[in-house]
C-alpha positions, 0 to 999 in steps of 0.5 A: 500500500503506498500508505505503508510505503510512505510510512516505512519511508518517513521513519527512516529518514527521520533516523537522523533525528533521534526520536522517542517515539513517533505515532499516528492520530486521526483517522489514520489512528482511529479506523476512519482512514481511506488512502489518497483522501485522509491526512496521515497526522503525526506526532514525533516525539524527539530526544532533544528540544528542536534547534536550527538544525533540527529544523533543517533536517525536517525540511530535508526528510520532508523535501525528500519524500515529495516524490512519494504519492500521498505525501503531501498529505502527510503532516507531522509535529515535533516535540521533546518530551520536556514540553509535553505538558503545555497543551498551549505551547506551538510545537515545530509542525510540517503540514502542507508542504510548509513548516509552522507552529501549532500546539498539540491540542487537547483532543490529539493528546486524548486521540493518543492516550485513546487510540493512537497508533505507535509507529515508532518507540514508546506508547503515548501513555508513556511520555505523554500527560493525560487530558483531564475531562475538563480540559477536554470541554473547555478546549471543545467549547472556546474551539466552537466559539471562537473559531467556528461560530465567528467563521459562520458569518463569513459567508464566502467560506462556505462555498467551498467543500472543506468548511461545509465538511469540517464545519458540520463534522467537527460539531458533531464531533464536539456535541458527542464529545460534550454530552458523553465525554469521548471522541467519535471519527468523522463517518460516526459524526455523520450519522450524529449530525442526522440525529441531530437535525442537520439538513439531510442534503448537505449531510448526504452531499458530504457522504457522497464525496467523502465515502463514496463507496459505501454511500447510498445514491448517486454520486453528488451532481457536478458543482456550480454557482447556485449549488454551491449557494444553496449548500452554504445557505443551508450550512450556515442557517443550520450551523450558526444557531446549533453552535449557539445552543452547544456554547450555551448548554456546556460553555 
């Protein structure tokens, strides 16, 4: 599988680095991966804190394996076992062909101690501190507040199929997460988004796109301009007001 292929590539040209232990989150993890349409997200935990030349050794095994398929899915942090602690603290991070900053968030840390997937070295409960429940909701609540509600009301957006996606996805996610305390994959938030009154057009578009295989019906109609205006009419229509009353109820 060039999944496994990709996977066996990276870990050797992070040999150079010195890594504790290198593993998976997110649907890679979690049983909800589908090759050439899932990210492959990584954690790879370093024995010394990341310098200049660290830096440049990520850019370089990053930049060798763009000739590999699905690598430019492939996204990786890099921490050192002594910032483990600070849920808050942006981490050196490879994730669409570029480097950044961005911290391991407390849903990661609970994917890692819940299902995370070593690929390397020790396991997550080894070098990683737990995610208190209250931890968990306080970062699910400020994420739907103050990232998702404000960017509803920018209407341009959701024109495009990834906010549509994530949008929706990610609040059923943080509806399960806040009624019952654990975390659900992308296809269970689907299902979650029925039950609680999404509109079923948009809903059924997403799986169509995403899970082609298993959805029933036809494949999504070809996009255009009054399509893509009715879909984001009715995202946000639904979305807004549901955000409200999730902020309201656990906030």
């Amino acid at each position: 599988m060039p999944t496994d292929a990709l996977l066996s590539r990276f870990l050797r040209e992070l040999a150079p680095l010195g890594t504790h232990a290198v593993w998976a989150h997110g649907s890679l993890a979690g049983g909800d991966y589908q090759e050439g349409r899932s990210d492959l997200d990584l954690i790879a935990v370093l024995r010394e804190p990341p310098g200049l030349g660290t830096v440049r050794k990520v850019v370089t095994a990053h930049r060798r394996l763009r000739a590999e398929p699905l690598a430019g899915r492939l996204h990786c942090s890099y921490v050192a076992p002594a910032t483990l602690d600070d849920a808050e603290r942006p981490h050196l991070t490879w994730a669409h062909g570029r480097l950044m900053r961005r911290p391991v968030t407390p849903v990661t840390r609970r994917e890692l101690h819940d299902f995370g997937r070593v690929l390397s070295g020790e396991a997550p409960a080894g070098l990683l501190p737990g995610v208190p429940d209250a931890e968990l909701r306080g970062f699910v609540v400020r994420d739907q507040r103050d990232f998702w509600r404000p960017a509803v009301d920018k209407a341009r957006l959701w024109r495009q199929d990834i906010w549509v996606d994530l949008g929706l996805l990610t609040f059923a996610r943080a509806t399960v997460t806040l009624r019952e305390g654990r975390l659900v994959t992308k296809r269970e938030a689907l299902g979650e988004l029925r039950r609680l009154g999404a509109p079923e057009e948009v809903v059924a578009d997403i799986e169509r796109r995403r899970y082609p295989d298993t959805a029933p019906g036809p494949a999504p109609a070809p996009a255009n301009e009054h399509r893509l205006a009715v879909r984001a009419e009715l995202t946000r229509t639904y979305l807004g007001p549901a955000i409200d009353a999730l902020v309201g109820t656990y906030g």
